[in-house]
ROZA-662414 format. One line per field, with one value per residue (C-alpha): residue number from 0; x negated, y negated, z negated. Coordinates in nm, 2 decimals, padded with zeros to 4 digits. Example, Ala and Ser with C-alpha at 12.3 -4.5 7.8 and 13.67 -1.06 7.14 Angstrom:
! residues 2
seq	(0,1)
east	(-01.23,-01.37)
north	(00.45,00.11)
up	(-00.78,-00.71)
//
This chain:
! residues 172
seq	(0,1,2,3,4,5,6,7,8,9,10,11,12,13,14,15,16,17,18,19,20,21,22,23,24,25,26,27,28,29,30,31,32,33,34,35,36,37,38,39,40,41,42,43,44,45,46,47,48,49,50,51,52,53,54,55,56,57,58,59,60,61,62,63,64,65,66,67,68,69,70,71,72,73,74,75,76,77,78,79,80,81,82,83,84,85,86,87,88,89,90,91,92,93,94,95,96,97,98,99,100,101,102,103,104,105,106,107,108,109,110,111,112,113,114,115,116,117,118,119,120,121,122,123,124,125,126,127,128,129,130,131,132,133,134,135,136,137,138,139,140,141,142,143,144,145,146,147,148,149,150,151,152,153,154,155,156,157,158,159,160,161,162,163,164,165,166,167,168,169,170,171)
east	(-10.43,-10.34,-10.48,-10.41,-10.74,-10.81,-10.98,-11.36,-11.58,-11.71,-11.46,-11.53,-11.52,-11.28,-11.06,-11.15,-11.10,-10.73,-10.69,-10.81,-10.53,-10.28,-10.42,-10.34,-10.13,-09.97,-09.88,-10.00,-09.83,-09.96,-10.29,-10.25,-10.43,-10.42,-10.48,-10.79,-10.93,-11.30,-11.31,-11.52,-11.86,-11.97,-12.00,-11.65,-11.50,-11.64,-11.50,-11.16,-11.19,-11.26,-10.95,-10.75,-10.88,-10.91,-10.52,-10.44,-10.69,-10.49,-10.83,-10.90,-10.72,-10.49,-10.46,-10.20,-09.87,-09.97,-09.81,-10.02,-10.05,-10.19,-10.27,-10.37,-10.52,-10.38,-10.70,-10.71,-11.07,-11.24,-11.01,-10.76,-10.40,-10.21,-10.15,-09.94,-09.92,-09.69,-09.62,-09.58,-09.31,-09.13,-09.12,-08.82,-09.06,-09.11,-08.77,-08.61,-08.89,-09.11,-08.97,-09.23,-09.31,-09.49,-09.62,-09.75,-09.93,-10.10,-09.97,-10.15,-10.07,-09.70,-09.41,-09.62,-09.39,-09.72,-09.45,-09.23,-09.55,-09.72,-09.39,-09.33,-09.68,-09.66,-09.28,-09.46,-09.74,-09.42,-09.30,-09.61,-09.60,-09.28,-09.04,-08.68,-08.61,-08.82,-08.71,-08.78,-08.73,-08.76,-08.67,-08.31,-08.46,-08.72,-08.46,-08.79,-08.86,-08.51,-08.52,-08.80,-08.64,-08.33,-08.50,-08.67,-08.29,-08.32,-07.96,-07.87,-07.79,-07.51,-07.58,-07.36,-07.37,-07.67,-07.97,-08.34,-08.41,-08.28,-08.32,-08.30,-08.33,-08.46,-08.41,-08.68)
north	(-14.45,-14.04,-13.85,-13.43,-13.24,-12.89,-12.70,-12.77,-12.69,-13.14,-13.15,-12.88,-13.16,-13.33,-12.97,-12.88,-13.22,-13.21,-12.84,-12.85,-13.14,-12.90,-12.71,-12.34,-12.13,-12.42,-12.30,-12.53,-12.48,-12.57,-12.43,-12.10,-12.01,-11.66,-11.53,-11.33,-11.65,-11.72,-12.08,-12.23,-12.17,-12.28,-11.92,-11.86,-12.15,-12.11,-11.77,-11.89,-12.19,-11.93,-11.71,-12.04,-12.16,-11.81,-11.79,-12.08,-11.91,-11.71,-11.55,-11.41,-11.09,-11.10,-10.92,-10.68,-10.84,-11.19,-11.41,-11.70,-12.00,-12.40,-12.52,-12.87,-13.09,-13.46,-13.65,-14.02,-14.19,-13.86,-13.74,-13.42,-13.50,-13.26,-12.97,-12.83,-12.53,-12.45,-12.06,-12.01,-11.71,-11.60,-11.21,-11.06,-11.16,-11.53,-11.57,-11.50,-11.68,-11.96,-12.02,-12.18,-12.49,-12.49,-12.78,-12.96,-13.29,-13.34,-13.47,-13.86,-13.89,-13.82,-14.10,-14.26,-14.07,-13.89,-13.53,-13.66,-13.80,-13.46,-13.32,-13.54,-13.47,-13.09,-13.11,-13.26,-12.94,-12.67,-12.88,-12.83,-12.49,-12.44,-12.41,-12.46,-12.52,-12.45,-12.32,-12.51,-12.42,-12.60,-12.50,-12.58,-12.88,-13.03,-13.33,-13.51,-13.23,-13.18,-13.60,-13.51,-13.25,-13.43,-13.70,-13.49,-13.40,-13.04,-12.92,-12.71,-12.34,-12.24,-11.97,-11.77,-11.78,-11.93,-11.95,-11.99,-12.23,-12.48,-12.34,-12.62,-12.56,-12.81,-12.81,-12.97)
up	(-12.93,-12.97,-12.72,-12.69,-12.62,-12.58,-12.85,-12.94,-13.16,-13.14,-13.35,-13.62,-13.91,-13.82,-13.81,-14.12,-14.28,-14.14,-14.25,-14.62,-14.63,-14.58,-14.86,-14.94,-14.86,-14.62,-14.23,-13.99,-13.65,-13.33,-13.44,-13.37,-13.68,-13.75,-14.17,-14.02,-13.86,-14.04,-13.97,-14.20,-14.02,-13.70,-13.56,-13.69,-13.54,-13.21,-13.21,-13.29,-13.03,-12.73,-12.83,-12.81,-12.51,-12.37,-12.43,-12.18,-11.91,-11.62,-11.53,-11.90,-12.01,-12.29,-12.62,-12.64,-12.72,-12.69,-12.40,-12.22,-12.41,-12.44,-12.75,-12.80,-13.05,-13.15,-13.18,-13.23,-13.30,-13.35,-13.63,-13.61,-13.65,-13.54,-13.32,-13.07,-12.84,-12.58,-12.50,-12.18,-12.19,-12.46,-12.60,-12.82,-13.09,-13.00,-12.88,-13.24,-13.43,-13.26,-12.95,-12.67,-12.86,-13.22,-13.35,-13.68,-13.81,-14.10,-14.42,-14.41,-14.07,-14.06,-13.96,-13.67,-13.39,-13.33,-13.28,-13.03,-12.87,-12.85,-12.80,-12.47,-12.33,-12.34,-12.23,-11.94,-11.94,-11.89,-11.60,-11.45,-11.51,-11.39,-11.65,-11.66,-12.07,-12.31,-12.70,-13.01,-13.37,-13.69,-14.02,-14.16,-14.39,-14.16,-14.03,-13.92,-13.64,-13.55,-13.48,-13.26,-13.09,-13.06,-12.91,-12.62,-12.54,-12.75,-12.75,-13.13,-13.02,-13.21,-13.44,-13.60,-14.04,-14.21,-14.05,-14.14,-13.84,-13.59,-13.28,-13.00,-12.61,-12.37,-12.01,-11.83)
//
């Protein structure tokens, strides 16, 4: 059974296992996984685990232009399978290009539901906080996320001409 865990470095392995299967030059959303990130090495991952869990924390200070954030990991018997972070307010930035809810699983692990899973447990995390709707967005081609949206009642915003990405609001 799935579980959603905050970043840590116990699971350092079993990151990087789920990471190199994404292989280069892949983006793996719901990470928060940043090109400068040196994760490779214990010191660099526990660098990059504090500014994740550091994000979530109402008591730490935030880096300029960066909003509060949880970011979750889909574990099931101690390997990585996905991840998912939930922003917790939305700048002009995020609100034309990831919206509050980012997610990703890896490759092997994909067609199990584990999404709308993940997706229905942090849904649950922006009630908590207070939250009305949240924004989703998924490219144009990725039917499987748009199912998963879908599913968690996300309604299509209508968007004038071609456009890169589905953008789907859910009220809560």
């Amino acid at each position: 059974m799935p579980v959603l865990v905050a970043p840590t470095v116990a699971l350092h392995a079993a990151w990087l296992e789920a990471h190199d299967e994404w292989g280069p030059g892949r983006h793996e959303d719901g990470f928060g996984l940043r090109a400068t990130d040196e994760v490779r090495s214990p010191a660099g991952f526990a660098a990059w685990v504090t500014r994740l869990n550091d994000r979530s924390d109402p008591d730490r200070p935030l880096d300029a232009g960066r909003v509060r954030c949880t970011y979750r990991w889909i574990v099931e018997d101690d390997r990585v399978l996905g991840g998912i972070a939930l922003r917790h307010d939305l700048d002009d930035h995020l609100l034309r290009v990831a919206g509050h809810i980012g997610y990703g699983i890896r490759p092997s692990a994909r067609r199990r539901g584990l999404a709308t899973w993940a997706l229905g447990r942090m849904l649950d995390t922006a009630r908590a906080l207070g939250l009305d709707r949240v924004l989703v967005l998924c490219e144009v081609d990725n039917t499987a996320s748009a199912r998963t949206i879908e599913h968690h009642g996300g309604v299509l915003e209508p968007v004038p001409g071609p456009a890169p990405v589905r953008r789907y609001w859910i009220t809560l």
